[in-house]
Backbone of each chain as nested JSON, in Angstrom:
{
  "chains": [
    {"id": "A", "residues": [
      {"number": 1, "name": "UNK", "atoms": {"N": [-44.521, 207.9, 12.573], "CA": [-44.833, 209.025, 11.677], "C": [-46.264, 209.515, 11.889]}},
      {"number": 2, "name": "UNK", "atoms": {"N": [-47.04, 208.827, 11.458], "CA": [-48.579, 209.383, 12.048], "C": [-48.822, 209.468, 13.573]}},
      {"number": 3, "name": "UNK", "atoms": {"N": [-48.009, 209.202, 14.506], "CA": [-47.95, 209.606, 15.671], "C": [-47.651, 211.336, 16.19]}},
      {"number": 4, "name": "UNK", "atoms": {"N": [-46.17, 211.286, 15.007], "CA": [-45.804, 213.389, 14.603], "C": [-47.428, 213.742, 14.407]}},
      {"number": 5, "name": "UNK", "atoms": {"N": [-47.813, 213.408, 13.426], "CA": [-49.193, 213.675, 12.643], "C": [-50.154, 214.443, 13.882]}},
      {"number": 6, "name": "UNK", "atoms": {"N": [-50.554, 213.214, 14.471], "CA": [-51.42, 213.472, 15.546], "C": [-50.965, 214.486, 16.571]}},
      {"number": 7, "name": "UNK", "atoms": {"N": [-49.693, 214.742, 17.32], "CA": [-49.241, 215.268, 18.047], "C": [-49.278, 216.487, 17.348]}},
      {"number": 8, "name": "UNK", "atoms": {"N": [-48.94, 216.978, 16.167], "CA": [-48.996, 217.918, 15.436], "C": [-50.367, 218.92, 15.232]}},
      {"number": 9, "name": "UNK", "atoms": {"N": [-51.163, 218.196, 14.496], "CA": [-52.788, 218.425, 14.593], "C": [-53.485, 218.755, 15.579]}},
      {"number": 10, "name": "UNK", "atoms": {"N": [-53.025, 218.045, 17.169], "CA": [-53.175, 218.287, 18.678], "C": [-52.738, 219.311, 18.881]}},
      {"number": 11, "name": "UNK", "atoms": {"N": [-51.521, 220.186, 18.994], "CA": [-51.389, 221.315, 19.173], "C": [-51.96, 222.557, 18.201]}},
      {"number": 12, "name": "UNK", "atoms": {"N": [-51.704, 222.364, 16.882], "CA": [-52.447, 223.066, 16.097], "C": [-53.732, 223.46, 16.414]}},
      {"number": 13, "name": "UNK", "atoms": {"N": [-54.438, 222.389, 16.635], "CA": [-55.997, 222.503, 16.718], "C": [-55.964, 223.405, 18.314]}},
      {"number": 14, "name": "UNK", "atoms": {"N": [-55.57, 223.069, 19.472], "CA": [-55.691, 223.906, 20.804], "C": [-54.746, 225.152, 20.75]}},
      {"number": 15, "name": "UNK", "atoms": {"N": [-53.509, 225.476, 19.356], "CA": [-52.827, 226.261, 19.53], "C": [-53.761, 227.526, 19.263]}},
      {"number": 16, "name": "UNK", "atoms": {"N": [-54.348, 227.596, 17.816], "CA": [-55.266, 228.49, 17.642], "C": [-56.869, 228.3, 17.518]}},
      {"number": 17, "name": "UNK", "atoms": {"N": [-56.934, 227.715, 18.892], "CA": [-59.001, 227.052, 19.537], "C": [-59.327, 228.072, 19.595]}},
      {"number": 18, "name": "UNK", "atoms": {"N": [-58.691, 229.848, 20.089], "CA": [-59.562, 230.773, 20.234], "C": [-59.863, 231.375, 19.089]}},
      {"number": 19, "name": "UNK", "atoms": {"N": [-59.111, 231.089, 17.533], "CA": [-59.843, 231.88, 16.384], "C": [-61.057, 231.964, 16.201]}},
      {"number": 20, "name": "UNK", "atoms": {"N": [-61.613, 230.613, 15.993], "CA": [-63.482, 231.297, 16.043], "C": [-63.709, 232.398, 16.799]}},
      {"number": 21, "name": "UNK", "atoms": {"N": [-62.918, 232.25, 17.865], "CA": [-64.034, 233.29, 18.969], "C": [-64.092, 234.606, 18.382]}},
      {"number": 22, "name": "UNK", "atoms": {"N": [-62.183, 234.689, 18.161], "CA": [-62.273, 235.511, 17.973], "C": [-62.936, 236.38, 16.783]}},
      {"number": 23, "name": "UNK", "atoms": {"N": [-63.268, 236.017, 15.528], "CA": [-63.676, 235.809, 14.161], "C": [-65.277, 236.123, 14.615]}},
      {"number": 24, "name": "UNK", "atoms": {"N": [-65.946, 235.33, 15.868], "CA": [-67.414, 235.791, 16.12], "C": [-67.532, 237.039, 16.445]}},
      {"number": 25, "name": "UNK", "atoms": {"N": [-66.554, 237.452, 17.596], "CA": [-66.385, 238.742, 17.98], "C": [-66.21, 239.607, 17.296]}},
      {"number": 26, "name": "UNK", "atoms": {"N": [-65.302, 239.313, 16.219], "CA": [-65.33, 240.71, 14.964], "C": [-66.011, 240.791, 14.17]}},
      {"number": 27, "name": "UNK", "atoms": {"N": [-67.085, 239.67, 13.733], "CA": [-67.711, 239.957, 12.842], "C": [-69.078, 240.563, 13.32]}},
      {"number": 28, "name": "UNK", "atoms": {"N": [-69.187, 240.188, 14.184], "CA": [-70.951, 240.25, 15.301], "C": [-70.526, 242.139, 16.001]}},
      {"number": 29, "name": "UNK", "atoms": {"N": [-69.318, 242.23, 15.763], "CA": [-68.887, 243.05, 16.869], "C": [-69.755, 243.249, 18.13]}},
      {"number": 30, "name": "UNK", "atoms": {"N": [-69.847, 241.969, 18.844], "CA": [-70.139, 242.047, 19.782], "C": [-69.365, 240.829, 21.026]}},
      {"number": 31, "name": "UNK", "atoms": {"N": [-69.067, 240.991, 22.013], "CA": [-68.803, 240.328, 23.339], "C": [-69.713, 239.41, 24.237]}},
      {"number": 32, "name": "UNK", "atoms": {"N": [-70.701, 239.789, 23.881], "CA": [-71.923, 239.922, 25.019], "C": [-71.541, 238.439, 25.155]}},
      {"number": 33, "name": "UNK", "atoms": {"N": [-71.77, 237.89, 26.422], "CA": [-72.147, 236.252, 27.103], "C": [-70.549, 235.579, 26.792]}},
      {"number": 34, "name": "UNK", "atoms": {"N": [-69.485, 236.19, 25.906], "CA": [-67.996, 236.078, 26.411], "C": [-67.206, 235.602, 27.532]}},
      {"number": 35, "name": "UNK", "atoms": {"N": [-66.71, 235.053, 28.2], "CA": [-65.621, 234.733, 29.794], "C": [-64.508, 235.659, 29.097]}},
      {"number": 36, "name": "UNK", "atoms": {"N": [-64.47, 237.116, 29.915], "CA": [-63.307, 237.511, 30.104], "C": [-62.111, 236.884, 30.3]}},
      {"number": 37, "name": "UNK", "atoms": {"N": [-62.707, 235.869, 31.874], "CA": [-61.957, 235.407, 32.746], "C": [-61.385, 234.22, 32.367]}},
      {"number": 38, "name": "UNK", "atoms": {"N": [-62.043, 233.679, 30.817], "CA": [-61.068, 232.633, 30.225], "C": [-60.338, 232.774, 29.25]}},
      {"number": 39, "name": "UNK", "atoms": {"N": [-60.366, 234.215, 28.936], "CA": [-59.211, 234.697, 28.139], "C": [-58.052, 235.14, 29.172]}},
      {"number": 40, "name": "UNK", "atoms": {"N": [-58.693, 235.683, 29.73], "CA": [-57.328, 235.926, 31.307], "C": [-56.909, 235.075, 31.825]}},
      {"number": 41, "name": "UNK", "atoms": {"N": [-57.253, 233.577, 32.279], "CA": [-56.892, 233.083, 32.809], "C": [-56.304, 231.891, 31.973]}},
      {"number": 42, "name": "UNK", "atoms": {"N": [-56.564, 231.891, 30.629], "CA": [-55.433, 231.1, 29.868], "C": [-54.122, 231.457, 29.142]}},
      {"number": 43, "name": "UNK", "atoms": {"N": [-54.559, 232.977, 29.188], "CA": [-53.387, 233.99, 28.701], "C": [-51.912, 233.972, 30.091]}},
      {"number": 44, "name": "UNK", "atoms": {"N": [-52.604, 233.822, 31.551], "CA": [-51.19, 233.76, 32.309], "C": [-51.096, 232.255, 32.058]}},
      {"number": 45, "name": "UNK", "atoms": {"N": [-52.233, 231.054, 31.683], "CA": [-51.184, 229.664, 31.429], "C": [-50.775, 229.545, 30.598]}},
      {"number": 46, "name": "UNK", "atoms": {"N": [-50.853, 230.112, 29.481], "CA": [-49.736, 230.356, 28.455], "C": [-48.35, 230.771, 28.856]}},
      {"number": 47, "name": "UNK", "atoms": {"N": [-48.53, 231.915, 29.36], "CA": [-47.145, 232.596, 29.852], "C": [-46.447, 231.359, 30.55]}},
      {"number": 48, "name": "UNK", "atoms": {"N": [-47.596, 230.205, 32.026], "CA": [-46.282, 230.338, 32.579], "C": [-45.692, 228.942, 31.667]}},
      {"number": 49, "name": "UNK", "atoms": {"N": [-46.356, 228.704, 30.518], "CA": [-46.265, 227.016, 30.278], "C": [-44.832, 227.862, 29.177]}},
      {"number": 50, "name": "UNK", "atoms": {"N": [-44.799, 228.719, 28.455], "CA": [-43.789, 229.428, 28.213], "C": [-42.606, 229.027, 28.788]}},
      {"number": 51, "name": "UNK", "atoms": {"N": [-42.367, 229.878, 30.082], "CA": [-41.635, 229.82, 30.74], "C": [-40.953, 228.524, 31.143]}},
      {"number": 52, "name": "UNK", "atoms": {"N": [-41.755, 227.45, 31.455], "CA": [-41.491, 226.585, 31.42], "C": [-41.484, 225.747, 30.007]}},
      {"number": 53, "name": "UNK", "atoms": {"N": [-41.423, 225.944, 28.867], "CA": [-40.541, 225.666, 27.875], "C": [-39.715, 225.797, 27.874]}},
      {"number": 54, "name": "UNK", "atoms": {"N": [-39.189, 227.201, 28.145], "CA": [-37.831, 227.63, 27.99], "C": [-37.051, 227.424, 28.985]}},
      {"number": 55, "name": "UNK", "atoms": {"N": [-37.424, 226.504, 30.347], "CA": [-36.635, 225.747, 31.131], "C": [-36.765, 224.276, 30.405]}},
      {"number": 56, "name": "UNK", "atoms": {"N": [-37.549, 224.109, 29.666], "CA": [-36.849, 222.305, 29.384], "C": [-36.552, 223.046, 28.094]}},
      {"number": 57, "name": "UNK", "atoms": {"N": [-36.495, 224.402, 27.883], "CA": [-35.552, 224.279, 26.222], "C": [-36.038, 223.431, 25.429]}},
      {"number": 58, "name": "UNK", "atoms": {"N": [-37.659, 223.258, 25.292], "CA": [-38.489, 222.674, 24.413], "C": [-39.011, 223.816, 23.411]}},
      {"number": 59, "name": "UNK", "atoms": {"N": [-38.67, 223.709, 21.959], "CA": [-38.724, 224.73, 20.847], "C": [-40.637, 224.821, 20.849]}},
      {"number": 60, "name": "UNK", "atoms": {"N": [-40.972, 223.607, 20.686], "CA": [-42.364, 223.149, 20.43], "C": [-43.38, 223.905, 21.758]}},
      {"number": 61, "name": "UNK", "atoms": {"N": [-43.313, 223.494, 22.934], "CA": [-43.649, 224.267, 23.875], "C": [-43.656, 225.722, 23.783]}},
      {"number": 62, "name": "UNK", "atoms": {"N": [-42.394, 226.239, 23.689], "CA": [-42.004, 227.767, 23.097], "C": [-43.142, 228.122, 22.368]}},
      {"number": 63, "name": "UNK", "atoms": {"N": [-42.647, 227.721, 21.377], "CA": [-43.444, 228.102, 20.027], "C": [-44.998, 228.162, 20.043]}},
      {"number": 64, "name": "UNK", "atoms": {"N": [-45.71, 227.257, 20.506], "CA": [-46.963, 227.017, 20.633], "C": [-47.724, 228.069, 21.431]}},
      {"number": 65, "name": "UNK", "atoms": {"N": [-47.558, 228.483, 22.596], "CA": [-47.439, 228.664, 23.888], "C": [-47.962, 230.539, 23.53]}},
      {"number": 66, "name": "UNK", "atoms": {"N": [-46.559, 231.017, 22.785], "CA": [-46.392, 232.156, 22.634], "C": [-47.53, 232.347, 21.214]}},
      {"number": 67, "name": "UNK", "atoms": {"N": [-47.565, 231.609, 20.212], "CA": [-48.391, 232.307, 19.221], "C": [-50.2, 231.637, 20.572]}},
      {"number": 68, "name": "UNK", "atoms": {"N": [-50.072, 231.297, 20.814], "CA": [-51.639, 231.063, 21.582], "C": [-51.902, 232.186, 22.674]}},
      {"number": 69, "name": "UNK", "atoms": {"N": [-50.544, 232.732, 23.345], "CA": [-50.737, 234.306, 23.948], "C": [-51.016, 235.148, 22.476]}},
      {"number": 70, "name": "UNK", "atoms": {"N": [-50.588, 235.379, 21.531], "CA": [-50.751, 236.346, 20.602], "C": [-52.311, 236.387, 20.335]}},
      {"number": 71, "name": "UNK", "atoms": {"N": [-52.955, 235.185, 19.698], "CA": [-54.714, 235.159, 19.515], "C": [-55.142, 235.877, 21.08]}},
      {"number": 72, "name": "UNK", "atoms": {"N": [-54.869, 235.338, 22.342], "CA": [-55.397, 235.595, 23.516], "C": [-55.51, 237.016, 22.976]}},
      {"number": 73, "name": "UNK", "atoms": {"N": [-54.387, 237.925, 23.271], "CA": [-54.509, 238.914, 23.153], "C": [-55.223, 239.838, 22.382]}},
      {"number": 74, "name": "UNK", "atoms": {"N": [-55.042, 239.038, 21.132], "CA": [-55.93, 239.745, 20.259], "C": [-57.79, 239.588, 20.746]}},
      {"number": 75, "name": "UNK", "atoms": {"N": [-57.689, 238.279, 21.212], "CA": [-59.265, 238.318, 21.551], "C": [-59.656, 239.322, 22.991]}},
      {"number": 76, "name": "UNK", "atoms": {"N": [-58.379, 239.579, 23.87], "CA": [-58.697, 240.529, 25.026], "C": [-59.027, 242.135, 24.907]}},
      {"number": 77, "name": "UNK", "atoms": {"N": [-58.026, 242.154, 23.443], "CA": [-58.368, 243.661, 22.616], "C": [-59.917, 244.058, 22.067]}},
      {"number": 78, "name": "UNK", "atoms": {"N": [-60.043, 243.014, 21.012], "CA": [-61.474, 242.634, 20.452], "C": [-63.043, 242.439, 22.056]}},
      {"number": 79, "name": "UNK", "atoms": {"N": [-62.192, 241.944, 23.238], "CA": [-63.82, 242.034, 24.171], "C": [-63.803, 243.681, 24.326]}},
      {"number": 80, "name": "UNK", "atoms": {"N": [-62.846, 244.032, 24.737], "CA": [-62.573, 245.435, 25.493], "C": [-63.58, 246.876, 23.915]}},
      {"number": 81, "name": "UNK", "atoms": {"N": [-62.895, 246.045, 22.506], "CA": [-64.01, 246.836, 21.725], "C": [-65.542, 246.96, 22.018]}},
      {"number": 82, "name": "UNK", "atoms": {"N": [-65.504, 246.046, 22.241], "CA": [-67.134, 245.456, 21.476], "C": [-67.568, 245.326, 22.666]}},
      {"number": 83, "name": "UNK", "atoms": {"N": [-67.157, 244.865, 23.581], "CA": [-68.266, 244.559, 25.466], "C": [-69.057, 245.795, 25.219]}}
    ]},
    {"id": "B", "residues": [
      {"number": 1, "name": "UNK", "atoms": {"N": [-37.208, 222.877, 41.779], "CA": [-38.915, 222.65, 42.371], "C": [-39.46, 223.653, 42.122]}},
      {"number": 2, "name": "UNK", "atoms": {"N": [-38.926, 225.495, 41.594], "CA": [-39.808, 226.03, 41.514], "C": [-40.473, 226.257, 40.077]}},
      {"number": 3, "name": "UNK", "atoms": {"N": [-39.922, 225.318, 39.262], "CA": [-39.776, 224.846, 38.194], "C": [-41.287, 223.855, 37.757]}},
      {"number": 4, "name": "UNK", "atoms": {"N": [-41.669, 222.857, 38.823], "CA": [-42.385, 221.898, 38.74], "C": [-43.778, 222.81, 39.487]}},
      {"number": 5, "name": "UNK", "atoms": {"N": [-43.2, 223.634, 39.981], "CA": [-44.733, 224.356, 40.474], "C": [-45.351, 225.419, 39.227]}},
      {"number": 6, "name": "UNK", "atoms": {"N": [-44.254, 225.791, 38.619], "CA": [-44.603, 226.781, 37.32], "C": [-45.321, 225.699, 36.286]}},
      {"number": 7, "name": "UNK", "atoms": {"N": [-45.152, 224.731, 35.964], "CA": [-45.44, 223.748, 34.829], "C": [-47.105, 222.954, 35.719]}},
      {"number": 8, "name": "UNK", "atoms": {"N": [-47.117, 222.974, 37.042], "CA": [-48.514, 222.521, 37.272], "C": [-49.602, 223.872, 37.322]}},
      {"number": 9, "name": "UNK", "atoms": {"N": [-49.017, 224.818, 37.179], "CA": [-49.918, 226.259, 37.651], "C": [-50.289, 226.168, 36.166]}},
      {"number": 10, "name": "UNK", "atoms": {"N": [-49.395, 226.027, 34.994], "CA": [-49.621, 226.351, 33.943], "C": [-50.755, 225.088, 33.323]}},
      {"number": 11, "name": "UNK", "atoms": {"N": [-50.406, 223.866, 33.909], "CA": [-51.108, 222.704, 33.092], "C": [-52.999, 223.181, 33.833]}},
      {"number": 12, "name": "UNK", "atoms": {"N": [-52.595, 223.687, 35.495], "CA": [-54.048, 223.721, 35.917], "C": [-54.959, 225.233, 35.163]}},
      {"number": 13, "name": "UNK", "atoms": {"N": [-54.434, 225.827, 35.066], "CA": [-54.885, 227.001, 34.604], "C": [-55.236, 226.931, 32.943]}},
      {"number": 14, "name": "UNK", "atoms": {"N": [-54.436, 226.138, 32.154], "CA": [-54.963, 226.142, 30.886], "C": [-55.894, 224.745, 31.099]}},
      {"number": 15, "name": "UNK", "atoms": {"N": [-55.624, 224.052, 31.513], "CA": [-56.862, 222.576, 32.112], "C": [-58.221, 222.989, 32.073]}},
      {"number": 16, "name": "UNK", "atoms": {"N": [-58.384, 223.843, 33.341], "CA": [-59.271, 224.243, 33.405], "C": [-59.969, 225.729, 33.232]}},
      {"number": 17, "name": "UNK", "atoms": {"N": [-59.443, 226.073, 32.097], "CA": [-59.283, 227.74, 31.28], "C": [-61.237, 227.972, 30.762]}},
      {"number": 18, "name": "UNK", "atoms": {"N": [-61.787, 226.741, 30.275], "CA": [-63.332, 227.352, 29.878], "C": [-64.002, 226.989, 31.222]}},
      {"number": 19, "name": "UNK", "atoms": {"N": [-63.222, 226.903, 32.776], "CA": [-64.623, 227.139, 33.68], "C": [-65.041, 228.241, 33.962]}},
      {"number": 20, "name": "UNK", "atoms": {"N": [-64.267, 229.032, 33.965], "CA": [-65.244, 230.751, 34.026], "C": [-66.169, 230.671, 32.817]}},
      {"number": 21, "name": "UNK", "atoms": {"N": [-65.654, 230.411, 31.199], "CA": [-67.007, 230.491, 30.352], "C": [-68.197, 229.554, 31.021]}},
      {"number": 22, "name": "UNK", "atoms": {"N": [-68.08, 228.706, 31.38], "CA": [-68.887, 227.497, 31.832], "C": [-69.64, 228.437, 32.821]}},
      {"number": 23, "name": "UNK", "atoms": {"N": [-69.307, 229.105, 34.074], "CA": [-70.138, 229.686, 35.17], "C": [-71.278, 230.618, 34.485]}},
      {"number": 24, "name": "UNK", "atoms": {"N": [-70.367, 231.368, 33.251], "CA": [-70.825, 232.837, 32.645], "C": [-72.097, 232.204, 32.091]}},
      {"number": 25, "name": "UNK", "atoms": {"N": [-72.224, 231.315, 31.541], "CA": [-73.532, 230.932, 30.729], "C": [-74.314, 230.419, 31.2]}},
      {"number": 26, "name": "UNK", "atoms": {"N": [-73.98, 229.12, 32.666], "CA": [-74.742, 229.051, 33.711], "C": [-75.32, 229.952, 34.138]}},
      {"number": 27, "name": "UNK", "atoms": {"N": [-74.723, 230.796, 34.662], "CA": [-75.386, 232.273, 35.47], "C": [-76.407, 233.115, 34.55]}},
      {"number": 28, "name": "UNK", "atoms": {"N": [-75.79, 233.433, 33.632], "CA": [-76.741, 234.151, 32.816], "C": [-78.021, 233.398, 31.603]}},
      {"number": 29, "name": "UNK", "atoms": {"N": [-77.076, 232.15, 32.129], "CA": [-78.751, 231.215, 31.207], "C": [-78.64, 231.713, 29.528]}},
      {"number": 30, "name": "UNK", "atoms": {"N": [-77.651, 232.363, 29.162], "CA": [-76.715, 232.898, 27.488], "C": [-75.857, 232.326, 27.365]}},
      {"number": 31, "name": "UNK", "atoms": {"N": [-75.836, 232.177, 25.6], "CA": [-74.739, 231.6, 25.214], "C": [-74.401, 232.601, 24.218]}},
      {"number": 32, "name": "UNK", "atoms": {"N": [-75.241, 233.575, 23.785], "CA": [-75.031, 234.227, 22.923], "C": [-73.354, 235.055, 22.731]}},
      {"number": 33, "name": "UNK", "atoms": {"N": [-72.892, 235.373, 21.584], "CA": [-71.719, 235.735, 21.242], "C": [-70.795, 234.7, 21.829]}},
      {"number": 34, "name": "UNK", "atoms": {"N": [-70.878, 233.177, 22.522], "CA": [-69.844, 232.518, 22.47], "C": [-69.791, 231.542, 21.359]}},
      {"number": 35, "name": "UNK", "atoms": {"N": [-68.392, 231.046, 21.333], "CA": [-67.823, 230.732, 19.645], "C": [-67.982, 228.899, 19.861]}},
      {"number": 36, "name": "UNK", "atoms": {"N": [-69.168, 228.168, 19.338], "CA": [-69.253, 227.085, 19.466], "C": [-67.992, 226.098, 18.703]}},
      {"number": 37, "name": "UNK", "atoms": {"N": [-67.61, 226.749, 17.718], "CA": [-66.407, 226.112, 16.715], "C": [-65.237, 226.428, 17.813]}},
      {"number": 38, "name": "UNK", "atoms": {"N": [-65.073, 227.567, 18.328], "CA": [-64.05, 227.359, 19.358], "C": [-63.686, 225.884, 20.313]}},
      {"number": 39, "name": "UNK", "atoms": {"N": [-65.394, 225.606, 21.213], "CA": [-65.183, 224.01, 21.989], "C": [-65.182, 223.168, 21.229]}},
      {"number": 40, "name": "UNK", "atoms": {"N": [-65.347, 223.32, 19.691], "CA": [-65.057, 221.426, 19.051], "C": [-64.368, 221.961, 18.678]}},
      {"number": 41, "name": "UNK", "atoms": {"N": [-63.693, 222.63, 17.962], "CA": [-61.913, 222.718, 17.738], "C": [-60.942, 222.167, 19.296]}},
      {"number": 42, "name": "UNK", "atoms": {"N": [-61.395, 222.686, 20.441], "CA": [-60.394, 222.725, 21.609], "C": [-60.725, 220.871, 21.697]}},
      {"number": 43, "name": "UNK", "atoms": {"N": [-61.92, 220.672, 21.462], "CA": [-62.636, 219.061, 22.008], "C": [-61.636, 218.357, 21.062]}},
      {"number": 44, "name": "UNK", "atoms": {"N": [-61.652, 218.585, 19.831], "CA": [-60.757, 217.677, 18.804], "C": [-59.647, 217.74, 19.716]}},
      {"number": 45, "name": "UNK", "atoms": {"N": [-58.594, 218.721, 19.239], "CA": [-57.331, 219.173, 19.832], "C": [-57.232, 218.156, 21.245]}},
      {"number": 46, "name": "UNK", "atoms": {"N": [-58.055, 218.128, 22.14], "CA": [-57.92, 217.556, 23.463], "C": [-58.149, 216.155, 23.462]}},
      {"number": 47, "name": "UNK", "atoms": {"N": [-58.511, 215.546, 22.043], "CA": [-59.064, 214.371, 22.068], "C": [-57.424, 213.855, 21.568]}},
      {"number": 48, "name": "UNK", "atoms": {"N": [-56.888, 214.143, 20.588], "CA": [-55.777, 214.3, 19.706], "C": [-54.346, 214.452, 20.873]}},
      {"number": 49, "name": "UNK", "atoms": {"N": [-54.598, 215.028, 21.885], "CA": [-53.707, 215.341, 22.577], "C": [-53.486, 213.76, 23.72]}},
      {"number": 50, "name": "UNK", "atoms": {"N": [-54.756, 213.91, 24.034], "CA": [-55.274, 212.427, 25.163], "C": [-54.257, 211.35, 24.183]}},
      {"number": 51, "name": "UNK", "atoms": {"N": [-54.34, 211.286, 23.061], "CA": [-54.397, 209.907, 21.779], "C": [-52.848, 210.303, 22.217]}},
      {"number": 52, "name": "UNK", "atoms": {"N": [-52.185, 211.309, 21.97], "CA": [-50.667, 211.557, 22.049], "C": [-50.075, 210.986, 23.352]}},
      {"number": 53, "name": "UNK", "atoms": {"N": [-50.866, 211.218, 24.272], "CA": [-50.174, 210.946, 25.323], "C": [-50.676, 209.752, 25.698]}},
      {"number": 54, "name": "UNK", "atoms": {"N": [-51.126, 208.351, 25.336], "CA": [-51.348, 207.576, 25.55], "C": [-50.583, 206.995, 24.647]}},
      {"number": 55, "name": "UNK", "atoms": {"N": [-49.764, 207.412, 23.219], "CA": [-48.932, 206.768, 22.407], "C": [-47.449, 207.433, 23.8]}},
      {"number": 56, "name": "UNK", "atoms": {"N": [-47.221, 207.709, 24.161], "CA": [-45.836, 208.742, 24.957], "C": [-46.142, 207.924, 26.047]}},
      {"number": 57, "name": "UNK", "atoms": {"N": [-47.492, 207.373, 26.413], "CA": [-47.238, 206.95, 28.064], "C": [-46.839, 207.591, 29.168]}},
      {"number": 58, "name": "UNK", "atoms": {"N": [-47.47, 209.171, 28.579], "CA": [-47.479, 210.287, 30.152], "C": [-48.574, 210.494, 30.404]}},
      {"number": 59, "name": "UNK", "atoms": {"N": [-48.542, 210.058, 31.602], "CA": [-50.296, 210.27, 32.519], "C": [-50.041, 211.657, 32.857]}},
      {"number": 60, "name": "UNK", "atoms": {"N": [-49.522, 213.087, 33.207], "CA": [-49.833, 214.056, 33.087], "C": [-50.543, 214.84, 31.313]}},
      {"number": 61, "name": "UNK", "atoms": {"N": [-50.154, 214.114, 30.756], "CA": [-50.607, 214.583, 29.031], "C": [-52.271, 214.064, 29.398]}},
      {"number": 62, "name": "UNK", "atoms": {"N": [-52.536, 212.742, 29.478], "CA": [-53.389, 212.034, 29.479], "C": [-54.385, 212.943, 30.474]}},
      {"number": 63, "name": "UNK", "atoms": {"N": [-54.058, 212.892, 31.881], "CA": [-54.86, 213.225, 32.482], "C": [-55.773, 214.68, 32.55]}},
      {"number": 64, "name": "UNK", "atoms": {"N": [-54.86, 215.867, 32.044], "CA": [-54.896, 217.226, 31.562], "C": [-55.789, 217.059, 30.394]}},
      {"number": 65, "name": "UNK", "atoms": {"N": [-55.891, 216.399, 29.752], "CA": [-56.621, 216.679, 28.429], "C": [-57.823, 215.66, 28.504]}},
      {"number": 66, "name": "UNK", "atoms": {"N": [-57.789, 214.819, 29.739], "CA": [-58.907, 214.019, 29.509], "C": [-59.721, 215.279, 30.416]}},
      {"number": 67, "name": "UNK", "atoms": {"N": [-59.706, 215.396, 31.49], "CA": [-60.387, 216.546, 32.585], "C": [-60.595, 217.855, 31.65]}},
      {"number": 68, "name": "UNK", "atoms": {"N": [-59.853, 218.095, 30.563], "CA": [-59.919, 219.341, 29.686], "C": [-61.13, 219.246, 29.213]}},
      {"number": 69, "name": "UNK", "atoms": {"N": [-61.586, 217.792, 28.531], "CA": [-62.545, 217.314, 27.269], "C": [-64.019, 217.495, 28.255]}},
      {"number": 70, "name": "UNK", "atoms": {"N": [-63.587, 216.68, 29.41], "CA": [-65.232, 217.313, 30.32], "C": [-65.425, 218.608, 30.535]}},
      {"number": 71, "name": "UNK", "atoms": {"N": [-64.803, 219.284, 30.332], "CA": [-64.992, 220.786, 30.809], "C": [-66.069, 220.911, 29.235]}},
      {"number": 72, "name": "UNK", "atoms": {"N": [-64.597, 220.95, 28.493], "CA": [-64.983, 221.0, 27.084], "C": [-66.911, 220.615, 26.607]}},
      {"number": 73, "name": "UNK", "atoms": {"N": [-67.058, 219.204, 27.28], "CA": [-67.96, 218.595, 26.801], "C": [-69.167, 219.544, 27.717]}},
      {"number": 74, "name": "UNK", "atoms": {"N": [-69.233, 219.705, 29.072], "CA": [-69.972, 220.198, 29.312], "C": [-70.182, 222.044, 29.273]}},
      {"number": 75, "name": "UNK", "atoms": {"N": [-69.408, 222.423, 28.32], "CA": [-69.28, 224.061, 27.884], "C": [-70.422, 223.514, 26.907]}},
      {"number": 76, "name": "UNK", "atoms": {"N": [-70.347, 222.639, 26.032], "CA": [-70.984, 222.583, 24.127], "C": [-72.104, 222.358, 25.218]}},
      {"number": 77, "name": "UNK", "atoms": {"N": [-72.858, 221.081, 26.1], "CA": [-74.296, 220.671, 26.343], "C": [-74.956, 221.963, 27.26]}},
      {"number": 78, "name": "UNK", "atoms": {"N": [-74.13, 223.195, 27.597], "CA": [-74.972, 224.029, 27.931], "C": [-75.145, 225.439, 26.72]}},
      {"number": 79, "name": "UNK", "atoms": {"N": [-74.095, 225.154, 26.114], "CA": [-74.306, 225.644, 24.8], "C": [-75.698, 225.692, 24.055]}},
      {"number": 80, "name": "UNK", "atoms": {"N": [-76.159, 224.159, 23.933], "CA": [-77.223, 224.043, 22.885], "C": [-78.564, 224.207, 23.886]}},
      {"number": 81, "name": "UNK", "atoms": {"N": [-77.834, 224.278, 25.55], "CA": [-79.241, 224.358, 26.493], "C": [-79.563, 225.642, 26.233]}},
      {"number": 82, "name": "UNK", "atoms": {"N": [-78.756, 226.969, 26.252], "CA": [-78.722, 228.2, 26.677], "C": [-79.083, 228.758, 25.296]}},
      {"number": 83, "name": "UNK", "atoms": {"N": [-78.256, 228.687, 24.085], "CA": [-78.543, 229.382, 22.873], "C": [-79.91, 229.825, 22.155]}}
    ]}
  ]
}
């Protein structure tokens, strides 16, 4: 049971790791000293770890995967404001 | 197999997702507008994840999130160099 716990809290916590950012970015409205390139480049490992959920037909993978593209995105919208 | 190449593209790419932030702040000697609560949220999460996969006994869990946490660790110590 506290094993769920942990495994649970583990994804939670890396599912939505980019809210601060994003939360600095809107409130500062600013980008400046940002990695584009690590919002881009975790937004396609999202996708492909996706994809590969939905080949082991893992709900949890799925699930995770896709709301952590949704923040990405929102934080790729939010640089493109404010850079 | 093209299955097992989608699931390592995805583990290397989100693995190592803050080394572009890592170059960006190197290079520019700034940390400014990046989200420090972002790397100890991802650092927990990756610590939590390591703990999971050492209760599961998968050395791909293990190894992904231990190599994650150095990235991790050395994003925050140029953090407090650069800020």
């Amino acid at each position: 049971m506290e094993w769920y716990l942990i495994g649970t809290a583990a994804a939670l916590l890396t599912t939505f790791g980019f809210v601060p950012q994003i939360i600095k970015i809107h409130r500062t409205k600013c980008a400046k000293g940002v990695s584009l390139a690590t919002f881009y480049q975790y937004g396609v490992g999202v996708i492909l770890w996706t994809l590969y959920g939905i080949h082991l037909g893992d709900i949890i993978i799925i699930t995770a995967n896709t709301v952590s593209f949704i923040t990405i995105v929102a934080a790729i919208v939010l640089y493109y404001r404010y850079d």
